[in-house]
C-alpha positions in Angstrom: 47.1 168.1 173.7 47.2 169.4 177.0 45.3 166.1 178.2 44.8 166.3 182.4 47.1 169.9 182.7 46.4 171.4 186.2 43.8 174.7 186.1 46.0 178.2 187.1 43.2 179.3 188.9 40.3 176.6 191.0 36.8 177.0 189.3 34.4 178.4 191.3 31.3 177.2 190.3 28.5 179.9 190.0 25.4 179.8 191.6 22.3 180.6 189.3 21.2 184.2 191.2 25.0 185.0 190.9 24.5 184.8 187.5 21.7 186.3 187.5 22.9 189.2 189.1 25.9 189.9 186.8 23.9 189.1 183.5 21.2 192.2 184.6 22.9 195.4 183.4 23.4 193.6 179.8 19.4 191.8 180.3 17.3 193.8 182.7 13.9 192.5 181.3 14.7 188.8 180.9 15.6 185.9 182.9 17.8 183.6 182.6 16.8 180.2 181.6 19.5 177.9 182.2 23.9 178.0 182.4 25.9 175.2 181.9 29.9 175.4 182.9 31.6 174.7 180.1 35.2 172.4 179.9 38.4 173.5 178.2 39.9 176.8 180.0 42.8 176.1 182.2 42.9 179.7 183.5 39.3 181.2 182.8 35.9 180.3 183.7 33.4 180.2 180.7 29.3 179.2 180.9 27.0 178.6 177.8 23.8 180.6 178.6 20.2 180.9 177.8 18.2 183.8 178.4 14.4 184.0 178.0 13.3 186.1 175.3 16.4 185.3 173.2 17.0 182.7 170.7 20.7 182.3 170.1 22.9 181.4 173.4 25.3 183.9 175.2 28.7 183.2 176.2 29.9 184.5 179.7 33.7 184.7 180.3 34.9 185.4 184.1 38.0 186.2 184.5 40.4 188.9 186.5 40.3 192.8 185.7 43.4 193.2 183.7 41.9 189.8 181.2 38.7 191.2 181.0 39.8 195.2 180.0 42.5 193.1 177.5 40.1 191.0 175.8 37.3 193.6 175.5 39.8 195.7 173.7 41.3 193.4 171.1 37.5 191.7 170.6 36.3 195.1 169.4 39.4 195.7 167.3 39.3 192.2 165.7 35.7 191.2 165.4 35.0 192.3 162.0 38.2 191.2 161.0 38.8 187.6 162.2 36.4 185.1 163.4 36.3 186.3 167.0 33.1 186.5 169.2 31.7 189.8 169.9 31.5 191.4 173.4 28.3 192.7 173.9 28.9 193.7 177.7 31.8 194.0 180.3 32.4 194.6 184.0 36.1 194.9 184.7 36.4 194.9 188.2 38.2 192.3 190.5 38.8 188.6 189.8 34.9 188.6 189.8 35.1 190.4 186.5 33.1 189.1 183.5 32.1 189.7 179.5 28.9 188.8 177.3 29.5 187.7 174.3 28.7 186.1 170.9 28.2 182.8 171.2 29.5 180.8 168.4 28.9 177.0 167.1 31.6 174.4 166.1 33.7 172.3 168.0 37.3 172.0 168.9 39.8 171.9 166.4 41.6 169.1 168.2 38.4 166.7 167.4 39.1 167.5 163.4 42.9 167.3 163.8 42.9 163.9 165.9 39.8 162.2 163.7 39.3 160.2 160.7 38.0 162.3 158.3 41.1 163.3 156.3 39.2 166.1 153.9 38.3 168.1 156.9 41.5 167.8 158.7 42.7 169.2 155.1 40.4 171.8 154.4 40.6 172.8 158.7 44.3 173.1 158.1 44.0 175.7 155.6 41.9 177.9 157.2 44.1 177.8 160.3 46.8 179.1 157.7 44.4 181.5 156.3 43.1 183.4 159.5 46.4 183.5 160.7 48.0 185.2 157.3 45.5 187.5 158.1 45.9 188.6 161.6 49.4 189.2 160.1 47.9 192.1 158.7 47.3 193.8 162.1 50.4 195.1 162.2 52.6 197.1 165.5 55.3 199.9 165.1 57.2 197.5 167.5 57.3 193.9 168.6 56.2 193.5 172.9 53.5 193.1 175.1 50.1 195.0 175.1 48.5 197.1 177.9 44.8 197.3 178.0 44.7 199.4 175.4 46.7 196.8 172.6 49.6 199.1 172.9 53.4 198.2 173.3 54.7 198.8 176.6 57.0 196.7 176.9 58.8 196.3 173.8 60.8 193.4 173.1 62.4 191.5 170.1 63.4 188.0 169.5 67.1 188.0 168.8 69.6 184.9 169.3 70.5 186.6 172.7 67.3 187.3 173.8 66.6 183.7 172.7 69.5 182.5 174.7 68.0 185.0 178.1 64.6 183.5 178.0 66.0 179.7 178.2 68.8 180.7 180.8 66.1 182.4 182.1 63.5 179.5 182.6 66.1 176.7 183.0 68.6 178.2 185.6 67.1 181.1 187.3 63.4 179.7 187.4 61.2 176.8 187.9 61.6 174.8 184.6 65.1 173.5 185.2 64.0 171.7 188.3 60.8 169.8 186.6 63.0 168.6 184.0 66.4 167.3 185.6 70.0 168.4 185.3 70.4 166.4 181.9 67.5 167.6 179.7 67.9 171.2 181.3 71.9 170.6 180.1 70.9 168.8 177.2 68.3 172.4 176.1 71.3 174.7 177.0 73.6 173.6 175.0 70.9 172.9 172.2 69.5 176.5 172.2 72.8 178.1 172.0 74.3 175.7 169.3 70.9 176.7 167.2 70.3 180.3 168.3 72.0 181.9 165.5 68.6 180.8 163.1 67.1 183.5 164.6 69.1 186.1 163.6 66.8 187.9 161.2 63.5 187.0 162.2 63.6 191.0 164.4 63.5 192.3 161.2 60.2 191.0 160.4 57.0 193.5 160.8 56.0 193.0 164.2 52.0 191.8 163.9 49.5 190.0 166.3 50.6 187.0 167.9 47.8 184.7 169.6 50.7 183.2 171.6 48.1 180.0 172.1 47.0 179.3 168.7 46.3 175.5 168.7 43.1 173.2 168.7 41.7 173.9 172.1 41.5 177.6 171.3 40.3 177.6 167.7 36.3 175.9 166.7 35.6 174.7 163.4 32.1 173.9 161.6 31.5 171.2 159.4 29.1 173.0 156.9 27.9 172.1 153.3 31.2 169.9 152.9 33.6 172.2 154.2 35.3 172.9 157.6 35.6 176.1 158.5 36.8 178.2 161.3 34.0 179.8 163.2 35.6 181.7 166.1 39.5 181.8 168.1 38.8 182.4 171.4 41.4 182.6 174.1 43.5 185.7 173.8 44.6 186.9 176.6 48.4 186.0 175.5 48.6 187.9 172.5 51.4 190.3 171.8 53.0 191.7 169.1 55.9 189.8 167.5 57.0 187.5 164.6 54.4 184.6 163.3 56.7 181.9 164.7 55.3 181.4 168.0 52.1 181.1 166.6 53.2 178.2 163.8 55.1 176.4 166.7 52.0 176.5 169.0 49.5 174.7 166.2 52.1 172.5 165.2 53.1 171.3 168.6 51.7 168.3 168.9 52.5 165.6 165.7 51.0 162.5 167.9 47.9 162.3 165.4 47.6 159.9 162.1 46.7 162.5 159.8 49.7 165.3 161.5 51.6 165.7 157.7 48.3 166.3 155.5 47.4 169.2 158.4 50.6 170.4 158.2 51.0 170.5 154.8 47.6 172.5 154.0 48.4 174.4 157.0 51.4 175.9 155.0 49.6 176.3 151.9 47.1 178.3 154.2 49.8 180.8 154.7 51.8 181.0 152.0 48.6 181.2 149.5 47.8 184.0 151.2 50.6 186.4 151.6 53.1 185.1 154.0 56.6 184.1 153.0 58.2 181.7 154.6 62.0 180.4 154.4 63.1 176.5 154.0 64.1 176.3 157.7 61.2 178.1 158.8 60.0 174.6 161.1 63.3 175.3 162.9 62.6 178.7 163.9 59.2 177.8 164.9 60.5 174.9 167.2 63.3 177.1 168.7 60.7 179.7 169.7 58.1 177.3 170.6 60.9 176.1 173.2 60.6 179.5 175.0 56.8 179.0 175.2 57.7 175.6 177.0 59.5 176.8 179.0 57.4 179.3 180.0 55.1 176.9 180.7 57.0 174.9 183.2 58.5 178.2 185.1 56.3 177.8 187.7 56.7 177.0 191.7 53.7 174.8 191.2 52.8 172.8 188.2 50.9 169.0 187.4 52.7 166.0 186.5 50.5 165.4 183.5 52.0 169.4 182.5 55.6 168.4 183.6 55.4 165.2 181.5 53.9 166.5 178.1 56.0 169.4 178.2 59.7 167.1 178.8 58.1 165.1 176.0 57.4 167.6 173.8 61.6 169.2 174.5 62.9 166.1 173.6 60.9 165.2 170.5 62.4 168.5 169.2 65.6 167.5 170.1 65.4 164.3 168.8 63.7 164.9 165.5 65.8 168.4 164.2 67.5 167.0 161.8 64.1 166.5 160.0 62.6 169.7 160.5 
């Protein structure tokens, strides 16, 4: 899942009186007692922190001006809603620009989904489903990407042609067509335009809140009194507003784990037990969408091996495997 991608952006690693310093309009009377960089991010910088006078950890999240105003917004909108930390405190200014937020306990999702412990990858499964039937409920007059102020500015709908644009788009006019070869790149044109016509109907759909990165690095789970629960999605700097595929094509991504059908499977019943309708080729849909993600992915002048190789991997499983979708 992701194992070895390349980082978007280098980490610069913060001194402790930088931290200091940015930390002081939210903590003016206490000092910080230790930071610790934390792993994971591929395009943000994240540290675990402990401030003297305070019990619980803080979280601070640097990242550039347009993340930081995005994230502030839609934290404030969702926070009482979903399991999403809370920002206490934001500068939004430059690629130096940070938040202060709720810090919150678990671990990654992937170390429940790629364990032994098939109860919890079970019970973690459903309440994937379950928080994401409810950010369905956070609904848009119209499917497209937010400004920093969570409305639609650039409205856009998944339609076979649009479908069709986005691969033409990424395989011939971009980057992706050259990490993968003439053959795949081929093999996906002709495969996207011999399926496209599943998607037909799925613009009808309310448009609601996509995470648009909804898998187990972005999503941390508790082990508690027997059950696993979700205790925060983090990571949403993607989002837009649009149909739930992307998001059920981004969790179930990856099947290269023993216990990949029992998450699936209570994924679903996360869903579908709690509001959302789904129709018998709905796997389909999500794979064909999951392909623009992909492909978004890869449409870049500069990307890792380790990205390049998951990603062709990934196209060709779908290929391979649609007959049993």
């Amino acid at each position: 899942m992701k194992d070895n991608w390349e980082r978007t952006q280098p980490v610069y690693l913060m001194k402790k009186e930088e931290i200091e310093h940015m930390i002081h309009s939210f903590f003016p009377d206490s000092k910080l007692k230790s930071f610790q960089l934390l792993g994971g991010g591929l395009s943000n910088v994240n540290y675990k922190l402990k401030v003297k006078s305070h019990k619980q950890p803080f979280l601070l999240r640097i990242s550039n001006e347009e993340n930081c105003k995005f994230e502030h917004a839609l934290h404030k909108r969702l926070h009482k809603q979903i399991p999403v930390p809370e920002i206490y405190f934001s500068k939004c200014q430059g690629n130096q620009s940070y938040s202060i937020m709720e810090w919150k306990e678990g671990v990654h999702l992937k170390e429940i989904m790629y364990g032994k412990k098939v109860l919890s990858i079970k019970q973690a499964g459903y309440y994937v489903g379950y928080h994401l039937a409810k950010m369905r409920k956070i609904t848009f007059p119209e499917p497209g990407l937010f400004n920093e102020s969570l409305e639609v500015i650039n409205p856009l709908s998944i339609t076979p042609n649009t479908f069709q644009k986005f691969m033409e788009e990424f395989l011939i006019d971009g980057h992706a067509g050259s990490w993968l070869g003439n053959e795949l790149t081929h093999t996906l044109l002709d495969f996207s335009n011999k399926h496209k016509h599943l998607l037909k109907n799925i613009e009808n759909e309310t448009p609601a809140l996509v995470h648009s990165d909804y898998n187990g690095l972005n999503i941390l789970v508790s082990e508690r009194h027997g059950d696993c629960e979700v205790t925060s999605i983090i990571d949403w700097e993607f989002s837009f507003a649009g149909p739930i595929y992307f998001d059920i094509g981004n969790m179930l991504r990856y099947e290269n784990f023993p216990h990949f059908s029992e998450f699936e499977n209570t994924f679903i019943d996360g869903l579908q037990n709690n509001g959302i309708t789904l129709p018998h080729n709905w796997k389909k849909i999500a794979k064909l969408v999951d392909l623009i993600a992909l492909g978004g992915l890869l449409n870049h002048k500069h990307v890792g091996e380790p990205r390049v190789s998951d990603i062709k991997q990934l196209m060709i499983q779908t290929i391979k495997s649609w007959h049993h979708f």
